[in-house]
MDTraj code that builds the backbone (N, CA, C; nanometers):
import mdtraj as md
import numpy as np

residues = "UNK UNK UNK UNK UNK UNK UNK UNK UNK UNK UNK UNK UNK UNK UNK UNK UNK UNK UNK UNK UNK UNK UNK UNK UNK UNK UNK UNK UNK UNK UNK UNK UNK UNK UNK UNK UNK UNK UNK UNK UNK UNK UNK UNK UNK UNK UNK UNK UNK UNK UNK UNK UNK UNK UNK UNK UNK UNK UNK UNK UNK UNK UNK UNK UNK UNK UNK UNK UNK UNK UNK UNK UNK UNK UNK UNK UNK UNK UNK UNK UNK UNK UNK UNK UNK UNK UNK UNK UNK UNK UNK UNK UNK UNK UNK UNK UNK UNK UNK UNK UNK UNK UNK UNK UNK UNK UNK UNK UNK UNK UNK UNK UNK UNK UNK UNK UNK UNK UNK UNK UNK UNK UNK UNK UNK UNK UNK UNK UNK UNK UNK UNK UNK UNK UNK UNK UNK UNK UNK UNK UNK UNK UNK UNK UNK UNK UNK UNK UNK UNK UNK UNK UNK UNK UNK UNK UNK UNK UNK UNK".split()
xyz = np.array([
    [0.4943, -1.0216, -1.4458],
    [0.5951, -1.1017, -1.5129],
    [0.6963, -1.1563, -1.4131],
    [0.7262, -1.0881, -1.3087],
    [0.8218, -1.1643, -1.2168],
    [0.8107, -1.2649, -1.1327],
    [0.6450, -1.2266, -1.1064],
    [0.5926, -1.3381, -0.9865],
    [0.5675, -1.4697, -1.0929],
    [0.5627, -1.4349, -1.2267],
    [0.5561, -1.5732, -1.3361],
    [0.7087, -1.6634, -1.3752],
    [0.8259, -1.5727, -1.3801],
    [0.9562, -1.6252, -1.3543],
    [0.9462, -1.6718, -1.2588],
    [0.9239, -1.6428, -1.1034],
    [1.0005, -1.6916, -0.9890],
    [0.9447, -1.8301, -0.9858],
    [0.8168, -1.8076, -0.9990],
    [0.7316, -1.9504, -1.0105],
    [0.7683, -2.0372, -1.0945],
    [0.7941, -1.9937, -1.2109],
    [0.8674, -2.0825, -1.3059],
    [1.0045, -2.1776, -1.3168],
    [1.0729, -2.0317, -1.2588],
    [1.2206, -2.0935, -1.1837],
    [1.2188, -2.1813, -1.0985],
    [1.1443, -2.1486, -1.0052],
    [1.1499, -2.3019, -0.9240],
    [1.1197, -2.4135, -0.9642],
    [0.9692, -2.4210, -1.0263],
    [0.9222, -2.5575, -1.1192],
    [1.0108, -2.5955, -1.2252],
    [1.0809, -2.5521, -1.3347],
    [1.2157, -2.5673, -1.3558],
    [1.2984, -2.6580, -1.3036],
    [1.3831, -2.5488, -1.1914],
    [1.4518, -2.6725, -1.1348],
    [1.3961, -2.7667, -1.0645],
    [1.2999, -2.7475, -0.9834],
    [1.2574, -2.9121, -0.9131],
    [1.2061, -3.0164, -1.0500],
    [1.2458, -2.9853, -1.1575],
    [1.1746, -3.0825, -1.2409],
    [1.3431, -3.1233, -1.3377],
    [1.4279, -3.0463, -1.3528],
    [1.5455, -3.0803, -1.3653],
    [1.6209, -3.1397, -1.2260],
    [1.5373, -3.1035, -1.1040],
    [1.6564, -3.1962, -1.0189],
    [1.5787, -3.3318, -0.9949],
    [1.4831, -3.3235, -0.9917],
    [1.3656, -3.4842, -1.0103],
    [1.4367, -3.5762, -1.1419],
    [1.4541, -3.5093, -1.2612],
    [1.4609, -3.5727, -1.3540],
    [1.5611, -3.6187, -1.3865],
    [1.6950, -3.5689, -1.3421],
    [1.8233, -3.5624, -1.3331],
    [1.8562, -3.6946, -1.3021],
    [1.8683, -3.7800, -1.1834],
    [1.8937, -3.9057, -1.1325],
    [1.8464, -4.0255, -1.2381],
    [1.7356, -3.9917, -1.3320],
    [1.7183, -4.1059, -1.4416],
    [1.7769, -4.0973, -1.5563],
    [1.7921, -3.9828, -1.5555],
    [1.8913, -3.9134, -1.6921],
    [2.0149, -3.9544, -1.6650],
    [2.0683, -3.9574, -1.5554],
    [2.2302, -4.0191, -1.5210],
    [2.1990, -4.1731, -1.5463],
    [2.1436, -4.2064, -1.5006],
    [2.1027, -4.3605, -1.5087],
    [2.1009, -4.4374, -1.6274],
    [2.0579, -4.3151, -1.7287],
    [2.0383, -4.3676, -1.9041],
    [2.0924, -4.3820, -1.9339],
    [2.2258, -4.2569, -1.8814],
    [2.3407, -4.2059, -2.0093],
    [2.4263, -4.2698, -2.0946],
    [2.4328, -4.4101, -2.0460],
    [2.5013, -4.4850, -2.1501],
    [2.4115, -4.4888, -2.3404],
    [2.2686, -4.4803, -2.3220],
    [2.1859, -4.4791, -2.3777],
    [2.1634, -4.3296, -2.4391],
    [2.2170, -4.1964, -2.4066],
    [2.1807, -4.0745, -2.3780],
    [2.3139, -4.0176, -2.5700],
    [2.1788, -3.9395, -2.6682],
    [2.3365, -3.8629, -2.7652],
    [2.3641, -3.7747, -2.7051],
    [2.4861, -3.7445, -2.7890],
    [2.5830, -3.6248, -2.7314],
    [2.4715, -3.5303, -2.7286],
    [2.4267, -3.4755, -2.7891],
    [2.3418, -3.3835, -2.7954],
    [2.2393, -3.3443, -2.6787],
    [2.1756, -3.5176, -2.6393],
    [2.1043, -3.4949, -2.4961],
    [2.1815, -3.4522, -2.3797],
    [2.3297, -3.5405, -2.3960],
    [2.4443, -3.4972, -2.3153],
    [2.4904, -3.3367, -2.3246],
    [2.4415, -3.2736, -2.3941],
    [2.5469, -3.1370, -2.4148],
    [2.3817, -3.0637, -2.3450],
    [2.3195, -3.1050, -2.3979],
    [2.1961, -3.0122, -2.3508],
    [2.1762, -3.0557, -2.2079],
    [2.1744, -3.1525, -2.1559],
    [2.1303, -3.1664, -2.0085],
    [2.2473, -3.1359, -1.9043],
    [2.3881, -3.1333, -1.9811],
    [2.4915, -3.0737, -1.8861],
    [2.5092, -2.9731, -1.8795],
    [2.5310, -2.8908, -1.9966],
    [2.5729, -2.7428, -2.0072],
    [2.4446, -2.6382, -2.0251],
    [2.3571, -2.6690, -2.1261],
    [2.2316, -2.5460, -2.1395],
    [2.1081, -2.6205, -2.0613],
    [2.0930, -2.6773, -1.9954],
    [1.9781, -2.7025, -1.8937],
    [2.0330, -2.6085, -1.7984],
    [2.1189, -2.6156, -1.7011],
    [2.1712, -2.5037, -1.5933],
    [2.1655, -2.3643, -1.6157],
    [2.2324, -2.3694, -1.7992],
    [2.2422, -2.2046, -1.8420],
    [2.0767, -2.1585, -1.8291],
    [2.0035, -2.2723, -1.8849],
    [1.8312, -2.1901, -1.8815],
    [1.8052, -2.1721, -1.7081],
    [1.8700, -2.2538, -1.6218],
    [1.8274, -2.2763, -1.4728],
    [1.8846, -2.1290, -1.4206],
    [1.9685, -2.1153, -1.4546],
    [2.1000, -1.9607, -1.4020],
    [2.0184, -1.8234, -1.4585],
    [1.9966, -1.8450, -1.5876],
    [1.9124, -1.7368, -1.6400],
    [1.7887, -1.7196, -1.5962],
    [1.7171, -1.8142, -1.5525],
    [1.5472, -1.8110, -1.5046],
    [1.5669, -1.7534, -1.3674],
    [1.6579, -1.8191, -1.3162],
    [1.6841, -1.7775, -1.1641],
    [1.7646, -1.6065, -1.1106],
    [1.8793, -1.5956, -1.2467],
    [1.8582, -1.4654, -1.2608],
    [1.7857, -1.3444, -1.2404],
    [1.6808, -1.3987, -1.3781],
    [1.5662, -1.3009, -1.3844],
    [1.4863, -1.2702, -1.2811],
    [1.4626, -1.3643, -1.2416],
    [1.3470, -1.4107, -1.1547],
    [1.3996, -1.3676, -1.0167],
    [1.5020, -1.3748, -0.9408],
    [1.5540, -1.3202, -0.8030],
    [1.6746, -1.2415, -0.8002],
    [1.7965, -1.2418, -0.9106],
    [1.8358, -1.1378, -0.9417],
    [1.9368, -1.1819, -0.8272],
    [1.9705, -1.3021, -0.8313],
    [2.1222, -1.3174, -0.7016],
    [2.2231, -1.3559, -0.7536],
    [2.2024, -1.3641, -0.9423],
    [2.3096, -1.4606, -0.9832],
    [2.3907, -1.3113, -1.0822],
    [2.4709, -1.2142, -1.0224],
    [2.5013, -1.0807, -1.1542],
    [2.6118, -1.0772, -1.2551],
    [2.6172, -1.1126, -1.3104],
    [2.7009, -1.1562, -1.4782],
    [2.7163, -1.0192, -1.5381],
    [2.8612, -1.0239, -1.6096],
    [2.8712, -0.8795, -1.7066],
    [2.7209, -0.9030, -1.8190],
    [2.6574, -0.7843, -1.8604],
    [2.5773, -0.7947, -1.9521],
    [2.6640, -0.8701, -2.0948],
    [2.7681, -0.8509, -2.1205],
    [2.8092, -0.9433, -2.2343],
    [2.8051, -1.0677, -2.2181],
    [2.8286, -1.1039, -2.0892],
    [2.8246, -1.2991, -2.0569],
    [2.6518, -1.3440, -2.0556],
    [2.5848, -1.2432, -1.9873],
    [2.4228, -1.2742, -2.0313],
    [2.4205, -1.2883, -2.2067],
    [2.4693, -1.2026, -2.2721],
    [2.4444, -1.1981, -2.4376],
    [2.5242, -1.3469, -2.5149],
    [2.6571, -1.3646, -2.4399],
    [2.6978, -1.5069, -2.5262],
    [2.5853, -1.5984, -2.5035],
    [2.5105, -1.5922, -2.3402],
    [2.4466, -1.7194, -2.3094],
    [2.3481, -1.7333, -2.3946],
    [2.2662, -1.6225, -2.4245],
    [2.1969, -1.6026, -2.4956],
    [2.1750, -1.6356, -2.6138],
    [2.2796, -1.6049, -2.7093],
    [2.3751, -1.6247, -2.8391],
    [2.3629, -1.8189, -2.8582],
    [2.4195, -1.8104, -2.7357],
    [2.4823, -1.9806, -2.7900],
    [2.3076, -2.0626, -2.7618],
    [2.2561, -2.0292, -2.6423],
    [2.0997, -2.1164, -2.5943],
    [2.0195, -2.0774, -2.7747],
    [2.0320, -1.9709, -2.8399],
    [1.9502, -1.9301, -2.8993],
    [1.9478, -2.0369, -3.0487],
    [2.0962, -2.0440, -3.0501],
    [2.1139, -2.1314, -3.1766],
    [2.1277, -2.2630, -3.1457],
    [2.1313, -2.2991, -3.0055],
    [2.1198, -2.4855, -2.9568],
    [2.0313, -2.4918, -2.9600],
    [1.9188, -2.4528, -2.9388],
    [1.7671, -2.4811, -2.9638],
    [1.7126, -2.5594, -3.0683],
    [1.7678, -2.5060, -3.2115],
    [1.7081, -2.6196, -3.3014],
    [1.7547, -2.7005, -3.3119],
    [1.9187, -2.7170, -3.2708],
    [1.9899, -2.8361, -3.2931],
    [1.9231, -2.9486, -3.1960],
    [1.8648, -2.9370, -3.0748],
    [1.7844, -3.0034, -2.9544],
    [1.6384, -3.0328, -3.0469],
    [1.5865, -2.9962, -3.0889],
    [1.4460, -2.9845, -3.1205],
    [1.4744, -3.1002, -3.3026],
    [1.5839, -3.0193, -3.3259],
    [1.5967, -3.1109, -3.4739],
    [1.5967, -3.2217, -3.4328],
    [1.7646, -3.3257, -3.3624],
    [1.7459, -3.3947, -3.2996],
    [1.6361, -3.4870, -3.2170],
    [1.5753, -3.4472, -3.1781],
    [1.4840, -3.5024, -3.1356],
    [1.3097, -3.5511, -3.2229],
    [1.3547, -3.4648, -3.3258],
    [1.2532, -3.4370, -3.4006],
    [1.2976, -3.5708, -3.4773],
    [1.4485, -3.5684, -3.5936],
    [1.4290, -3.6529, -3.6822],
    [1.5510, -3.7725, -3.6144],
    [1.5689, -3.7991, -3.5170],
    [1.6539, -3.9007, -3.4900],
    [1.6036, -3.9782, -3.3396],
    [1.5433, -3.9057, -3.2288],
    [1.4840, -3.9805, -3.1448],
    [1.3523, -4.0299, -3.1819],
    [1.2855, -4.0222, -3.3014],
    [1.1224, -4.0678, -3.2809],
    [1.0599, -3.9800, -3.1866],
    [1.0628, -3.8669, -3.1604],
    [0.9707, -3.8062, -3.0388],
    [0.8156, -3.7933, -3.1288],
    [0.8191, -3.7492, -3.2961],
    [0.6941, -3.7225, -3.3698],
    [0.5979, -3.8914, -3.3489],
    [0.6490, -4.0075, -3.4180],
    [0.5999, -4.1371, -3.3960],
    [0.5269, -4.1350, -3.2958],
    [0.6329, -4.1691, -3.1794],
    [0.5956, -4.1665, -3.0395],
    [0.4911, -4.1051, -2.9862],
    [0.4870, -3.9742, -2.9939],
    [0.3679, -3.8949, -2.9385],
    [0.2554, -3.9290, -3.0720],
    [0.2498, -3.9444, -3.1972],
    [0.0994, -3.9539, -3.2407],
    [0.0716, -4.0816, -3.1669],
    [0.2111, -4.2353, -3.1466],
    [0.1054, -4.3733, -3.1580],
    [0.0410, -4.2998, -2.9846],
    [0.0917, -4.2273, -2.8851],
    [0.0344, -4.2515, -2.7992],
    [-0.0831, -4.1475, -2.7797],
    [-0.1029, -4.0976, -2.8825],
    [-0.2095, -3.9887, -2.8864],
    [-0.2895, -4.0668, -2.9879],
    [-0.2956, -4.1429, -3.0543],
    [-0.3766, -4.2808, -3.1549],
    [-0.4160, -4.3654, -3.0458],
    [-0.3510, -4.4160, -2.9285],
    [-0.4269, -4.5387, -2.9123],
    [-0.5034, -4.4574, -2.7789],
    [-0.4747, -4.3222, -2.7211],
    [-0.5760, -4.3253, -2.6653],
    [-0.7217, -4.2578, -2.7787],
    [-0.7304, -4.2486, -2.8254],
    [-0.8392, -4.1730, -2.9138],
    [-0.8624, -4.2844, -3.0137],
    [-0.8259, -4.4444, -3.0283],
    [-0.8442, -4.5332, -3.0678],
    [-0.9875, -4.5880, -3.0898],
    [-1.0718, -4.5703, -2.9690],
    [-1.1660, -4.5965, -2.9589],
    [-1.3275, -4.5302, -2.9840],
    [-1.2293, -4.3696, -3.0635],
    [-1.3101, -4.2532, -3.0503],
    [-1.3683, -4.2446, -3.2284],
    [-1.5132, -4.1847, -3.2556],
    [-1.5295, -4.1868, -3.4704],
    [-1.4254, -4.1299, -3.5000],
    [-1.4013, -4.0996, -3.6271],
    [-1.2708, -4.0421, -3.7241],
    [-1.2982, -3.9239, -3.6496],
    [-1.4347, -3.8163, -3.6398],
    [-1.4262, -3.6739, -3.6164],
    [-1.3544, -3.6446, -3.4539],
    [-1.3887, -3.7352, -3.3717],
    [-1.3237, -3.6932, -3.2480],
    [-1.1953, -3.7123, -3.2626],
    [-1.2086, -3.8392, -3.2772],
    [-1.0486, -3.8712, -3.2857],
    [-0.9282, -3.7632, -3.3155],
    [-0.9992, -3.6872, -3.4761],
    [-0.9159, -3.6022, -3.5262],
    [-0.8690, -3.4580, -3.4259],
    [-1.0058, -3.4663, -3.3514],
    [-1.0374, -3.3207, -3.2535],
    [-0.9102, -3.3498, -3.1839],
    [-0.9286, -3.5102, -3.1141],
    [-0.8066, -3.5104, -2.9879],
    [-0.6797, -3.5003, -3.0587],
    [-0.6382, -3.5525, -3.1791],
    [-0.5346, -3.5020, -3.2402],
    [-0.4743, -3.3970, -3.2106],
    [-0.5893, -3.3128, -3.3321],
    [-0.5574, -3.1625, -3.3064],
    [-0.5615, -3.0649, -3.1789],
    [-0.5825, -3.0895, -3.0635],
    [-0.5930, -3.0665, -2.9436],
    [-0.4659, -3.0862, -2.8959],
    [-0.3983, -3.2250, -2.9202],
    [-0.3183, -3.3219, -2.8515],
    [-0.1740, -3.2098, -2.9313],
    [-0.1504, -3.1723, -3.0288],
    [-0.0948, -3.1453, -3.1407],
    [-0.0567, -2.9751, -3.0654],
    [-0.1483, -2.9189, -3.0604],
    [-0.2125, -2.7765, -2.9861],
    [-0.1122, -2.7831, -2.8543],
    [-0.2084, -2.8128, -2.7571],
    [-0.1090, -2.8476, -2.6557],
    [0.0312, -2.8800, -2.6437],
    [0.1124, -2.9769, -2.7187],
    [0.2124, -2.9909, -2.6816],
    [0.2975, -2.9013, -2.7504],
    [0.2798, -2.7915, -2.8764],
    [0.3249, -2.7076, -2.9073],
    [0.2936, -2.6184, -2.7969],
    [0.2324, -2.5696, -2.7490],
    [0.2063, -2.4740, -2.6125],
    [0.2965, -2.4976, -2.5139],
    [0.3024, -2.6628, -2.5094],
    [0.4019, -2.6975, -2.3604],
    [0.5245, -2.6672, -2.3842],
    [0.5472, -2.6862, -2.5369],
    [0.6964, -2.7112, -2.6006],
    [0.7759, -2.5444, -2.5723],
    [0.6585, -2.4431, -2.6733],
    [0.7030, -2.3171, -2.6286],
    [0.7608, -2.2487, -2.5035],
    [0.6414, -2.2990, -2.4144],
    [0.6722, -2.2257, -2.2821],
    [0.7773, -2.2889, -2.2159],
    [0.8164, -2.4026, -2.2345],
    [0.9782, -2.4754, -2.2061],
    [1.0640, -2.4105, -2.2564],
    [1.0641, -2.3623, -2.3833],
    [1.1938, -2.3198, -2.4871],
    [1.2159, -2.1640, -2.4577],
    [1.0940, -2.1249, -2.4462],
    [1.1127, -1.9562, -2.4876],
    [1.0730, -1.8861, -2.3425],
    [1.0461, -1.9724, -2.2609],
    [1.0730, -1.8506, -2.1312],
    [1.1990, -1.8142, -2.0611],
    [1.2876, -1.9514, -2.0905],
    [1.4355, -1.9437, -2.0401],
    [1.5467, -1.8546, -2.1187],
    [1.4572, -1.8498, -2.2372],
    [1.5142, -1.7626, -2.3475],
    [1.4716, -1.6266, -2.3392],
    [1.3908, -1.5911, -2.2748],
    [1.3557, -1.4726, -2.2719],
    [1.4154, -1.4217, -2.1044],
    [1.4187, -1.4986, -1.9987],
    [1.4923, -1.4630, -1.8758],
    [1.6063, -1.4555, -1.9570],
    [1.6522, -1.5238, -2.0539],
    [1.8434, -1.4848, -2.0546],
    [1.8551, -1.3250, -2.1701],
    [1.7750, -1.3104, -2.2160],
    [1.7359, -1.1639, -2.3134],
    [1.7312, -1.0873, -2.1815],
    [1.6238, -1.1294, -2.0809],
    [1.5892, -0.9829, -2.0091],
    [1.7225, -0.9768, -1.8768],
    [1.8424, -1.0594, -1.8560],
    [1.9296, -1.0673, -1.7943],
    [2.0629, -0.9509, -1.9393],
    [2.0678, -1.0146, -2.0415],
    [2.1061, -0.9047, -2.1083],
    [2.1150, -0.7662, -2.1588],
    [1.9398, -0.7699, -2.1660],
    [1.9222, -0.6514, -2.2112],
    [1.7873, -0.5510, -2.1241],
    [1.7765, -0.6140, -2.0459],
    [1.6858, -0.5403, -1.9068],
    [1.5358, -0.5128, -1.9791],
    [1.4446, -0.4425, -1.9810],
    [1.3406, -0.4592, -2.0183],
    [1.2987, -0.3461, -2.1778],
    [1.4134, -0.3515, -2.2456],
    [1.4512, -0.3300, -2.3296],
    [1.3690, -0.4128, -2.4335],
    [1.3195, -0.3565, -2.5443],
    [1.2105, -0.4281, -2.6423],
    [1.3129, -0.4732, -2.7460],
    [1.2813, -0.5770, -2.8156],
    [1.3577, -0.6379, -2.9053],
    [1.3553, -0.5307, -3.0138],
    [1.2195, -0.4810, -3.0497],
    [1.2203, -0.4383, -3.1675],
    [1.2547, -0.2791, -3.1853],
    [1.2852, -0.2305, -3.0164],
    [1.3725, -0.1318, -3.0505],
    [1.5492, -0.1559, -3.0670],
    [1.5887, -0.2648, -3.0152],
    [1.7402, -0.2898, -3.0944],
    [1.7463, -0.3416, -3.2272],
    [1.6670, -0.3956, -3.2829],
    [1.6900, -0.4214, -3.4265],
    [1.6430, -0.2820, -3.4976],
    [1.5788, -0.1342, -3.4668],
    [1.4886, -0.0214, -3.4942],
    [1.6179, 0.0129, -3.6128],
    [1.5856, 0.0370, -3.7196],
    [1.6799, 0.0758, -3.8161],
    [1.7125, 0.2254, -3.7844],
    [1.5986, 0.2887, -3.7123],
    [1.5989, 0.4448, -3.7223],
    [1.6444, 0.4512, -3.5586],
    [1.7467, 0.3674, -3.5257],
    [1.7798, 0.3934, -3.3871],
    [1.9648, 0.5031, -3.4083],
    [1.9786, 0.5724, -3.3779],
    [2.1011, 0.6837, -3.3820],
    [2.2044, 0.6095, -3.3134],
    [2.2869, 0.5998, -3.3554],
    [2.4639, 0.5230, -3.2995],
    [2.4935, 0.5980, -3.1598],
    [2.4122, 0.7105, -3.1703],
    [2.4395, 0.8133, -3.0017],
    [2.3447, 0.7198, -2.8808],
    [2.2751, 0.6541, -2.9532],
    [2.1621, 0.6186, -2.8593],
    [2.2714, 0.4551, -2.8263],
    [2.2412, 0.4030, -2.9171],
    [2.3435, 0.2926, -2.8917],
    [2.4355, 0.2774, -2.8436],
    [2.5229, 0.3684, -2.8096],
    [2.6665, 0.3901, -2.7175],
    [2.6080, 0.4394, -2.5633],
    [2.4824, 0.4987, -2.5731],
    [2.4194, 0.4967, -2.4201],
    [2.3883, 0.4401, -2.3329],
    [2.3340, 0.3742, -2.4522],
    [2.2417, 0.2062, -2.3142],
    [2.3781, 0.1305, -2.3199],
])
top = md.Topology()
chain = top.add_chain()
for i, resn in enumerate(residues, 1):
    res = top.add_residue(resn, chain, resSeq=i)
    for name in ("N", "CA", "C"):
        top.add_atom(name, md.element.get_by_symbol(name[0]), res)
traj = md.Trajectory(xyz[None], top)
């Protein structure tokens, strides 16, 4: 898992600092929303990946948990956004239609559903690995489903 952060962390940022210079370039064009996400929680996922992953950046465990807190609930507001006000759904079928344009109804549908497959895969591993470096910067390798454990003792909880 670490040698998959570090790797990650870097591809990360070289793809936020590549991408960065056209994104300034837009911004007149850019919502608040792209603006709040590419200024403030793009870095927080960059700080947390890089965290995890080399462990040079050390934060009180409560400042890992706000980051956490706040990335956890901007997420859908980014994903809504984009979902029902940029056209990202349109967009990706016409360009997943005209290449499979030329293909019978049955392929066609395959590359769809392939096309469909995939970018939920890409989408995840964008969203939820930076989210999970900022969990394992909070809460160390600590299982989720033993802090939510109903049968966990208040003695145990004042320990960790």
């Amino acid at each position: 898992m670490l040698l998959f952060l570090r790797i990650y962390a870097v591809i990360y940022l070289v793809i936020f600092a590549t991408g960065l210079p056209g994104a300034l370039a837009r911004i007149q064009h850019t919502s608040a929303i792209d603006l709040i996400d590419m200024v403030i929680f793009t870095p927080i996922a960059i700080i947390g990946l890089w965290s995890a992953a080399y462990r040079h950046i050390n934060l009180p465990k409560n400042s890992w948990k706000g980051l956490l807190f706040v990335s956890v609930f901007w997420r859908p507001i980014t994903l809504g956004n984009a979902v029902l006000f940029e056209d990202a759904v349109p967009k990706f079928l016409a360009r997943v239609g005209s290449f499979s344009s030329g293909l019978n109804s049955g392929a066609a549908d395959a590359v769809m559903l392939a096309a469909v497959a995939g970018a939920c895969m890409v989408e995840s591993l964008l969203i939820l690995t930076p989210l999970v470096a900022l969990y394992r910067n909070a809460y160390g390798d600590e299982s989720l489903l033993k802090l939510m454990s109903p049968g966990r003792a208040p003695s145990q909880q004042t320990a960790a």
